[in-house]
N, C-alpha and C positions, 0 to 999 in steps of 0.2 A: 234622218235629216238632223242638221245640228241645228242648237237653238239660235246662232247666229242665218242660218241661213233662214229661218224658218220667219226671223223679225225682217230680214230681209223682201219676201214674199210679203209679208203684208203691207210691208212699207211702197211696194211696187204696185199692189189692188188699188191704194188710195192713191195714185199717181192723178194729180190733175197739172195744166198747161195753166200760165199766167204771160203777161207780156217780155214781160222782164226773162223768163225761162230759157236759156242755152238750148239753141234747135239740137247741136249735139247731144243736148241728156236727154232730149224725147229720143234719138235715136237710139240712145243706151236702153231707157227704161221702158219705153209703151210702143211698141209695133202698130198699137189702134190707135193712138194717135198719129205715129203717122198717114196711118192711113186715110183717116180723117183731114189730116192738114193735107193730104192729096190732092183731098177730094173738093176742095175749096181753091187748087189750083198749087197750091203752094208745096210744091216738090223740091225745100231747098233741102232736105235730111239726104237728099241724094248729091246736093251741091257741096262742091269743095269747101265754101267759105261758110260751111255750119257750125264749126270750131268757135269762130269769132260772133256769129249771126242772133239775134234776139227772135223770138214771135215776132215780140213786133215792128223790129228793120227787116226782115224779111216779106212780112205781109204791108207793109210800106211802100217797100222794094219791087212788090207787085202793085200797085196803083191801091190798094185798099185806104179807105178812111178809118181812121179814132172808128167813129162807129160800125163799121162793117167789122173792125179788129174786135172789136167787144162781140156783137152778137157771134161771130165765129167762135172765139174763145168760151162762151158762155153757152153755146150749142155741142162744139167739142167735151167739155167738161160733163154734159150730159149725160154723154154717150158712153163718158170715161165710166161713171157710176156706177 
């Protein structure tokens, strides 16, 4: 393993979600967060418009509140750990 890819792996173990986060780079970098944002309803990493999409316009986008977006985001990030 080169040492470039090796910074790479670690940089992907500390992967956590924030609102602001591009649902396409959870798609790139954390498979369990998807999964997770699945499972909270939010299947846009399968939507075409994830390119453009935030956290938090897409859990918006689902009826979620400011608060329902935090505790999600702060449960996820748990998991992430």
């Amino acid at each position: 393993m080169r040492i470039q890819d090796a910074q790479n792996l670690k940089k992907d173990l500390n992967f956590y979600i924030s609102r602001d986060l591009p649902i396409s780079e959870i798609t790139q970098k954390s498979p369990k967060a998807v999964e997770l944002l699945g499972m909270y309803g939010l299947h846009c990493t399968n939507c075409f418009f994830n390119a453009q999409d935030t956290v938090e316009n897409g859990a918006k986008m689902h009826g979620m509140t400011d608060e329902e977006i935090d505790s999600m985001i702060e449960e996820i990030n748990k998991e992430l750990e």
